[in-house]
C-alpha positions as CSV (number, residue, x, y, z in Angstrom):
1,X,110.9,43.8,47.0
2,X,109.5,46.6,48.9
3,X,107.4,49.0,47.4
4,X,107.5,52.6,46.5
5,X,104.9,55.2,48.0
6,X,104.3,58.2,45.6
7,X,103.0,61.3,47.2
8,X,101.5,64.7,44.6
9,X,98.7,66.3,44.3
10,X,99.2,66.3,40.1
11,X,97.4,63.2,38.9
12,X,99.5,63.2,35.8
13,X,103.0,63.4,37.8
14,X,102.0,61.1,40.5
15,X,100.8,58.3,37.8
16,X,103.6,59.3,35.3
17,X,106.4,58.5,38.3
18,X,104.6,55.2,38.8
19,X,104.0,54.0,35.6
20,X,108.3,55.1,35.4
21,X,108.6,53.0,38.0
22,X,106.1,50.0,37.1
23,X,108.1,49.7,33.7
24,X,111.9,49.4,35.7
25,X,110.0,46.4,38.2
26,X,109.2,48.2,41.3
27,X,105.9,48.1,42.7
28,X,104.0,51.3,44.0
29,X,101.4,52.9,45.4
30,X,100.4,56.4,45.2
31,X,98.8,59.2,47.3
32,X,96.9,62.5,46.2
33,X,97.0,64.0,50.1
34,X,98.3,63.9,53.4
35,X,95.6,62.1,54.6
36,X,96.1,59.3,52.4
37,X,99.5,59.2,52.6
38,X,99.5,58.3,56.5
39,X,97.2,55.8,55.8
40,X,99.2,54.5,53.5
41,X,102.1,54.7,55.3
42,X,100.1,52.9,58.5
43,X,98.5,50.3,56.2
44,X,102.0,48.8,55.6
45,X,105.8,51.0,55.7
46,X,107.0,51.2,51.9
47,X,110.6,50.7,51.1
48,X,110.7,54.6,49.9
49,X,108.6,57.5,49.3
50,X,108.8,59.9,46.2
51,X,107.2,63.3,48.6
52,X,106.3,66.4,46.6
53,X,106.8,69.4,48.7
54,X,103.4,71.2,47.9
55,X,100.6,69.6,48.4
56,X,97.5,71.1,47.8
57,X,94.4,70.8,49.7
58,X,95.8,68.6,52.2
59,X,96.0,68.8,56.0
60,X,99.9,68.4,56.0
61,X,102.5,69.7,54.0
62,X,105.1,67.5,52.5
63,X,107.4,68.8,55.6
64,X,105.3,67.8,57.9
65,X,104.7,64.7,56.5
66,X,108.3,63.9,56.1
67,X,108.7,65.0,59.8
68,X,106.2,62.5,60.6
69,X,107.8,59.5,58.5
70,X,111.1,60.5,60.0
71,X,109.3,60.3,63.8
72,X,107.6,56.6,62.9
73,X,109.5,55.6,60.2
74,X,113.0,56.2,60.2
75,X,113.7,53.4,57.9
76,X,112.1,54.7,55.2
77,X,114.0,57.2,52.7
78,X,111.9,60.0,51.6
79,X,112.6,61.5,48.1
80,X,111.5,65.4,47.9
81,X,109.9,66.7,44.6
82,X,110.6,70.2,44.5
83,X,109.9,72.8,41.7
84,X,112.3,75.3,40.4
85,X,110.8,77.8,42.7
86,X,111.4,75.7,46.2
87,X,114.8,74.6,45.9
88,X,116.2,76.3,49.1
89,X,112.7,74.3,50.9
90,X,114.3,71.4,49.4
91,X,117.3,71.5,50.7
92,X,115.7,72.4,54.2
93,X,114.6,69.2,53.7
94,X,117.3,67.0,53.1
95,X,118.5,68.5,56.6
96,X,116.1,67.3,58.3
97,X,116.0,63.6,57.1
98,X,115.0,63.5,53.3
99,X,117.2,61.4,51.7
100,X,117.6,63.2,48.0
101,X,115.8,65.0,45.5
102,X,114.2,65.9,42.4
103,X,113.5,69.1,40.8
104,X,110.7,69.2,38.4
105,X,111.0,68.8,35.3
106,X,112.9,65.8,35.9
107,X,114.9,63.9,33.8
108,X,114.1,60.1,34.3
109,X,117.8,59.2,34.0
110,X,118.3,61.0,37.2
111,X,115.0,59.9,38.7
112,X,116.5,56.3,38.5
113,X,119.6,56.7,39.7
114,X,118.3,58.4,42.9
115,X,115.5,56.1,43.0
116,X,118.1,52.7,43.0
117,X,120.7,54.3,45.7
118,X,117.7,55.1,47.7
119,X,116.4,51.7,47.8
120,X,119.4,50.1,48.6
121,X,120.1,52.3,51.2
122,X,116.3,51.0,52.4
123,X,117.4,47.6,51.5
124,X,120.1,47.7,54.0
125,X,118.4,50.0,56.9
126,X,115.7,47.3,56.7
127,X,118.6,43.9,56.6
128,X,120.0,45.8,59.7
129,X,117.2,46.5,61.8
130,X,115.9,42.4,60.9
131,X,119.6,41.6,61.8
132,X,119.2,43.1,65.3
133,X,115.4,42.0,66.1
134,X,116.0,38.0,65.1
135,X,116.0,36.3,68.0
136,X,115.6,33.0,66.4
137,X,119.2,32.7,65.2
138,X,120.4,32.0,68.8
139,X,119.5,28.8,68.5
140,X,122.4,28.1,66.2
141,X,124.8,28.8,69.1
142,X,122.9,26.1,71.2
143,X,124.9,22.6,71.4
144,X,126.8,20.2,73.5
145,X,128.6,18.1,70.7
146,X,132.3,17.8,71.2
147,X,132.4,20.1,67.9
148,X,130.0,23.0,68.8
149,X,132.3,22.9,72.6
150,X,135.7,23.3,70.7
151,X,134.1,26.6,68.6
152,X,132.7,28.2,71.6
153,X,135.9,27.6,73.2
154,X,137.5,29.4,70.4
155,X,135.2,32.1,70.2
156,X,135.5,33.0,74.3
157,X,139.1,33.0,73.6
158,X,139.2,34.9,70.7
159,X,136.6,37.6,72.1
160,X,138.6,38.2,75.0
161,X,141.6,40.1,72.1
162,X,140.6,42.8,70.1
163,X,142.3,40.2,67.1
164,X,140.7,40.1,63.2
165,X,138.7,36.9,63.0
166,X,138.5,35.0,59.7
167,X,135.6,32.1,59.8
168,X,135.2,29.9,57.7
169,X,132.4,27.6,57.0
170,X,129.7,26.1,55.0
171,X,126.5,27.9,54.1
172,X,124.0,28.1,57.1
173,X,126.1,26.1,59.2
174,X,126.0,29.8,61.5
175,X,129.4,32.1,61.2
176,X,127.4,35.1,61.3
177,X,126.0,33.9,64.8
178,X,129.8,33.1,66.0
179,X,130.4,36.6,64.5
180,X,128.0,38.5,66.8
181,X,128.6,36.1,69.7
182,X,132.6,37.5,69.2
183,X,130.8,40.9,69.3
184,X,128.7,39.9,72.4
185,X,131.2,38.5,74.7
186,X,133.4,41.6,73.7
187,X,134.6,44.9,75.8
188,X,132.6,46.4,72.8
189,X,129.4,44.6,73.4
190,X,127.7,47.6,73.7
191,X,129.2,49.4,70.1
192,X,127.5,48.6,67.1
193,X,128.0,45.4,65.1
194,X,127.7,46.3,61.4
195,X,127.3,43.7,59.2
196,X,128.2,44.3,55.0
197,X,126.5,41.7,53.0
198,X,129.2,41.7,50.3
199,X,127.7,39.5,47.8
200,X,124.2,42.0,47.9
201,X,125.8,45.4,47.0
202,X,126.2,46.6,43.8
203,X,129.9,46.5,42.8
204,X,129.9,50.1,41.4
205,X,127.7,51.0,45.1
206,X,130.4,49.0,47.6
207,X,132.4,52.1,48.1
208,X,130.2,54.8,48.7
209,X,127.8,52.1,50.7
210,X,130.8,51.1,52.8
211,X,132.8,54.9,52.9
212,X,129.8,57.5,52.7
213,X,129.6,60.3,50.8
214,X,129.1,64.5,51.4
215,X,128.3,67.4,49.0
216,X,127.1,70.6,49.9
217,X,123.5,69.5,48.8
218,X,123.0,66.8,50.6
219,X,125.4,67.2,53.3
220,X,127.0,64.2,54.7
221,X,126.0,60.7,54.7
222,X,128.0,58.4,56.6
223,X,128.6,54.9,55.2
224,X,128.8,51.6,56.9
225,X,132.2,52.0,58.4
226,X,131.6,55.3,59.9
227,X,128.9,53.7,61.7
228,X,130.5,50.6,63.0
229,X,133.1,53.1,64.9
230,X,133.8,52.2,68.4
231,X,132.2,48.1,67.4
232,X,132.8,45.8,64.8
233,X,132.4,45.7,61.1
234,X,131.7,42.2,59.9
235,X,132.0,41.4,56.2
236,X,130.0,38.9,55.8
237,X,131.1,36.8,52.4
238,X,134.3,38.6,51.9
239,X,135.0,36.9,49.2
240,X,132.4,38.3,47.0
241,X,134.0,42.0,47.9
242,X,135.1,43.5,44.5
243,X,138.6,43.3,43.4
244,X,139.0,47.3,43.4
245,X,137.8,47.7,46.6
246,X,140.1,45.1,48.2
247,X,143.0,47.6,48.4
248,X,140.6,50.5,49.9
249,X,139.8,48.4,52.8
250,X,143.5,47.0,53.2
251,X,144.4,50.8,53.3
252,X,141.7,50.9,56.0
253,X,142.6,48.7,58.0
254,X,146.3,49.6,57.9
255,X,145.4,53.6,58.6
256,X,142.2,53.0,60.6
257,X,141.0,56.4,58.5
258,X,139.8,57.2,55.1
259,X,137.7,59.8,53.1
260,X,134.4,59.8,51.9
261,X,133.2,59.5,48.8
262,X,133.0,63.5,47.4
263,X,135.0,64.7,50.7
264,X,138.5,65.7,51.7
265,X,138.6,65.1,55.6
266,X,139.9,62.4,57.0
267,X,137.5,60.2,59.1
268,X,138.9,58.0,61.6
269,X,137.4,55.1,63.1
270,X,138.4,52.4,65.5
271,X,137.2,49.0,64.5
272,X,137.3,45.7,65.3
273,X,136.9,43.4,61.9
274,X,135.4,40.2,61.6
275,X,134.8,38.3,58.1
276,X,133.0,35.2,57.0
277,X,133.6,33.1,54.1
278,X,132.0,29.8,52.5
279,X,134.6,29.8,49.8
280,X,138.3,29.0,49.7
281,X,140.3,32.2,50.1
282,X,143.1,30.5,49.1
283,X,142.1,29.1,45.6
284,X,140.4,32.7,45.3
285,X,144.0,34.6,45.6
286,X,145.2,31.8,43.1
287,X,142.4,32.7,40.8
288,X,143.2,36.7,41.0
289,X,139.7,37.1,42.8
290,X,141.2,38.0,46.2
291,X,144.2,39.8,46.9
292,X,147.2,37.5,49.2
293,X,147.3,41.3,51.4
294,X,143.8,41.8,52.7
295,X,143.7,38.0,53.2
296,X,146.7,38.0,55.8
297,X,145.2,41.0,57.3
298,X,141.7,39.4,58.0
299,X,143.3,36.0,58.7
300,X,145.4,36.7,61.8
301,X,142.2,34.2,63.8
302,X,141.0,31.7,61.5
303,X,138.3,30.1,63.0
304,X,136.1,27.0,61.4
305,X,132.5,26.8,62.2
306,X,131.4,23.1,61.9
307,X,128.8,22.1,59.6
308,X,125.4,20.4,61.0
309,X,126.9,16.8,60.0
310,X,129.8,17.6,62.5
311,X,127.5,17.6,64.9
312,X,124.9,15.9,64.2
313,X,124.1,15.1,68.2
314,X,123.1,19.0,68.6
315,X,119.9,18.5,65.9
316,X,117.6,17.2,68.5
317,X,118.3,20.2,70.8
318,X,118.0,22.5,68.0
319,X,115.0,21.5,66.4
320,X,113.0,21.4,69.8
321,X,114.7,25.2,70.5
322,X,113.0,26.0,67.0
323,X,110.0,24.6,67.8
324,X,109.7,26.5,70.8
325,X,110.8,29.3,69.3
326,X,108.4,29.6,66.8
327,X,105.9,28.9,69.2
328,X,106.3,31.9,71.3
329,X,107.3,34.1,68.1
330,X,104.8,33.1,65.6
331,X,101.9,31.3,68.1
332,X,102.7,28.1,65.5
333,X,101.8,24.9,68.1
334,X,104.3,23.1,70.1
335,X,104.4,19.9,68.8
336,X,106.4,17.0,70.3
337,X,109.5,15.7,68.6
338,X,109.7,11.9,69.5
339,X,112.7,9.9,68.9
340,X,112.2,8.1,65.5
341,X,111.5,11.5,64.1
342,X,114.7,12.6,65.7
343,X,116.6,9.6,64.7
344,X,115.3,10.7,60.9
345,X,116.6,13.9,61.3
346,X,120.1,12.6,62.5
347,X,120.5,10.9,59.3
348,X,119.5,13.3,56.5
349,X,121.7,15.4,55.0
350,X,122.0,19.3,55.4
351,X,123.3,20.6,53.1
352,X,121.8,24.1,54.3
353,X,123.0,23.4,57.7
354,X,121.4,25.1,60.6
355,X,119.1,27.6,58.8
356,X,117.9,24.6,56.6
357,X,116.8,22.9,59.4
358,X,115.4,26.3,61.0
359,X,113.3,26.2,57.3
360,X,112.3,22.4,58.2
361,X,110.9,22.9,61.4
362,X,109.0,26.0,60.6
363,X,107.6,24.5,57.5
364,X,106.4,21.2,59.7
365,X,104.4,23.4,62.4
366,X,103.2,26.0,59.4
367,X,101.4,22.8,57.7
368,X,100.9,21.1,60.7
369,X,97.1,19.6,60.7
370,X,97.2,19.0,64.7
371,X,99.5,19.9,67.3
372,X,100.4,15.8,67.3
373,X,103.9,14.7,67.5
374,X,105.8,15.4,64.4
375,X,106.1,12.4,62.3
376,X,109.4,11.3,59.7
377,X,107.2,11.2,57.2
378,X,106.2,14.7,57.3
379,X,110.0,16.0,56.8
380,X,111.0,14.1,53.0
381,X,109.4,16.7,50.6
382,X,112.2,19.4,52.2
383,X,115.6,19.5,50.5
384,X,116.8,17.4,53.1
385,X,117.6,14.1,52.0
386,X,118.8,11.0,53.2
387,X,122.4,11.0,53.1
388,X,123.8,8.8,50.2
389,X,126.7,8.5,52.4
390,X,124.8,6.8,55.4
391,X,121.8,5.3,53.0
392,X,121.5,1.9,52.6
393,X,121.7,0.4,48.6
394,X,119.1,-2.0,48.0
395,X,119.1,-2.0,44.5
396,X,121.0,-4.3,42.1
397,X,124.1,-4.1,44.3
398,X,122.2,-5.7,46.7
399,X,120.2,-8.0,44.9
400,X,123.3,-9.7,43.4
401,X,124.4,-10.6,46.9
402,X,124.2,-14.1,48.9
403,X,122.1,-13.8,51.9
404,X,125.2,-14.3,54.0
405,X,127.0,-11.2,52.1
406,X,124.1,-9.3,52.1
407,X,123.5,-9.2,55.5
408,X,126.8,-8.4,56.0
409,X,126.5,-5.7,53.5
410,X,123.6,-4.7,55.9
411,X,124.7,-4.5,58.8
412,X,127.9,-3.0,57.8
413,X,125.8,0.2,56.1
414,X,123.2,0.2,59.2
415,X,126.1,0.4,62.2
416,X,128.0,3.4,59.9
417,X,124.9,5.7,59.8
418,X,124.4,5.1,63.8
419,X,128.0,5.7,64.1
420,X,127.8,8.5,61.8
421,X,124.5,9.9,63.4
422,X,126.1,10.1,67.1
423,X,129.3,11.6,66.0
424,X,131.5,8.6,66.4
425,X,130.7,7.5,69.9
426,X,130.7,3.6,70.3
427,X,128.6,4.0,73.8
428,X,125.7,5.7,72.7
429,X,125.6,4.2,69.0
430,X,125.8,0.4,71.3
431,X,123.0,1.7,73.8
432,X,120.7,2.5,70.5
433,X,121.4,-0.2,68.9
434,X,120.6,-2.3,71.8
435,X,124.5,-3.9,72.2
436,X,126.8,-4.1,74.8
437,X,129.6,-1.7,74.2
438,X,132.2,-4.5,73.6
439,X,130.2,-6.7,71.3
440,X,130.1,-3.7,69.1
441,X,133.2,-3.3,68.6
442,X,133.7,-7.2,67.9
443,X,130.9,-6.9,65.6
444,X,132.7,-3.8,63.7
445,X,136.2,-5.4,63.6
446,X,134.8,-8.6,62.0
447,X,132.9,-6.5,59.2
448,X,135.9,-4.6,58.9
449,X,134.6,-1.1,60.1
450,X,138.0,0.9,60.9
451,X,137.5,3.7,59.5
452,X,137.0,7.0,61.0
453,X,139.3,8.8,63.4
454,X,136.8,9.4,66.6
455,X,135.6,5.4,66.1
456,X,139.6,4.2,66.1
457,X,140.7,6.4,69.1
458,X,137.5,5.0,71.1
459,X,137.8,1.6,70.0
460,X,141.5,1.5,71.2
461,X,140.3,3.2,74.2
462,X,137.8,0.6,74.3
């Protein structure tokens, strides 16, 4: 959690705010002048600043200051203490950037609440503006598996149409990256992408967060859909969107207009909508968490983003692409990736997906003691495991075995995770295993390997 900056020149009010604060979780700092508040400020951005307005004996008044934060920092929401006297400066204030604020005396009750919107609305600025600068997520695009092909197929196709685009996928395995490549490949490439993290806002917050609000204090603030005009909106986890909101964003999406919270104008937008989900909508509308409407609104594309053990033949590529990534981003060394490392990595599983084998590779180099080649070894203490699908038993089931049956049992286990590892294909999993393509396939029909789809089709081809 970011922390909070207070700025007064009263001890007791500075200290009394934090201690407020300190007692509700937040961590702060505090400032007595102008000059410490800059240096506080370029010592490390807060997540919000509590300003008082008069500041005494300091170079800068609290406008200038907030003038300044708004100039360096415009991520930062600044929260204007104003006594009785200097409402109207106040209120000068909010118009040029302040986000709120609080008349002295104030009642901690309001403090709070303008305290919590404010640091959401900092919470978001700052997901945003991270959203925008990662560079690293491309990597999760990168792939030539037969998979990963058909999805960017889909995806060109789909970006061509102004269509809403429903994908669906496991956690990590990348829909917000197919999201923005949509986005990217779009006539509205150069409109904002907006992305609502449904399952991070406040239910009570979703509205005004997503619609905006105005009053004649503060003006108007516009709200995540206002912003997106002209681009895309991309709920991200759709299903975690409130029941009560459902029908506010059907009604958006059927009107392309809507009010903000407080006002009475109309605002109209024109929007593309994408959504992501790791859930099944279906069960959800069974369950009377999602409503049947806004899911055949958002479903007219539904488009599947493969998990990492679909295509398991992209992980090499994608782990060196980290590597190097990381490299250039972070200065963390270069390390080699040799092929029994890789061949490890092709038969763990992932249950994170992409990002948790982004988190594997940056741990590796992080902890690395040379810039050597990076051993097997080095990746079991991560949450990726062997697969117990693809792992071989050698306990009592084994044990109990002839040598004859055993082996059998061995072999039968070994060929399915190579299989497995190179997503069905009989001529690379033979060339690994050191086989002729043919005698593989006699060796799999007399241990009674027939399963699987992609290994059927090839063997018949075969």
């Amino acid at each position: 959690m970011s922390d909070i900056l207070i700025v007064d020149d009263e001890r007791d009010i500075r200290e009394l705010i934090a201690d407020i604060l300190r007692d509700e979780g937040f961590q702060t700092r505090v400032a007595a002048n102008s000059d410490e508040a800059v240096a506080a400020l370029n010592a490390e951005p807060p997540g919000l600043m509590i300003l008082d307005i008069w500041l005494k004996d300091s170079r800068m008044d609290g406008i200038e200051i907030l003038k300044s934060v708004k100039r360096n920092n415009p991520d930062v929401p600044v929260v204007i203490i104003s006594g009785h006297g200097n409402i109207e400066i106040a209120v000068a204030a909010i118009k040029q950037g302040a986000y709120d604020f609080i008349e002295k005396p104030f009642n901690i009750d309001q403090l709070m609440v303008v305290i919590n919107r404010a640091m959401e609305t900092s919470r978001l600025r700052r997901e945003n503006t991270s959203l925008r600068r990662r560079d690293i997520a491309s990597a999760e695009m990168l792939g030539n598996s037969a998979s990963f092909k058909r999805l960017r197929d889909q995806l060109d196709k789909v970006a061509k149409s102004n269509a809403r685009v429903l994908l669906a996928g496991e956690p990590g395995a990348g829909k917000e990256l197919a999201a923005r490549y949509i986005h990217q490949q779009s006539a509205r490439a150069e409109a904002p992408f907006v992305t609502v993290p449904c399952a991070t806002i406040e239910p009570d917050r979703m509205e005004e967060v997503l619609f905006g609000r105005e009053s004649p204090e503060r003006g108007i603030e516009p709200g995540l859909l206002e912003q997106a005009h002209g681009g895309v909106i991309y709920f991200d986890e759709v299903a975690d969107m409130p029941l009560g909101t459902q029908p506010k964003i059907l009604r958006v999406l059927t009107e392309q207009q809507f009010a903000r919270a407080g006002g009475s104008d109309r605002v109209r937008v024109d929007l593309r909508v994408i959504s992501s989900t790791n859930r099944d909508l279906p069960a959800e509308i069974s369950a009377g968490r999602f409503r049947q409407e806004l899911f055949d609104r958002l479903n007219v594309v539904p488009v599947v983003v493969p998990s990492l053990a679909e295509r398991r033949e992209d992980i090499a590529l994608l782990a060196r692409h980290f590597i190097d990534a990381f490299h250039r981003s972070q200065n963390l060394p270069a390390r080699p990736l040799p092929e029994e490392t890789v061949a490890a990595l092709q038969t763990m599983r992932w249950p994170g997906n992409v990002r948790q084998l982004r988190n594997v590779i940056e741990r590796v180099l992080i902890l690395a003691e040379d810039a050597g080649p990076i051993r097997p070894a080095e990746l079991e203490p991560q949450g990726a495991t062997p697969d117990n699908g693809e792992a071989l038993a050698l306990g009592p089931q084994m044990t109990a075995l002839a040598l004859r049956e055993a082996r059998e049992l061995f072999e039968r286990e070994y060929l399915l995770a190579q299989i497995n590892r190179f997503g069905g294909n009989i001529s690379r999993t033979a060339q690994f295993v050191g086989m002729e393509r043919s005698a593989l396939h006699r060796k799999l029909k007399s241990l009674g390997v027939v399963g699987g789809m992609r290994v059927e089709e090839e063997m018949a081809a075969g």
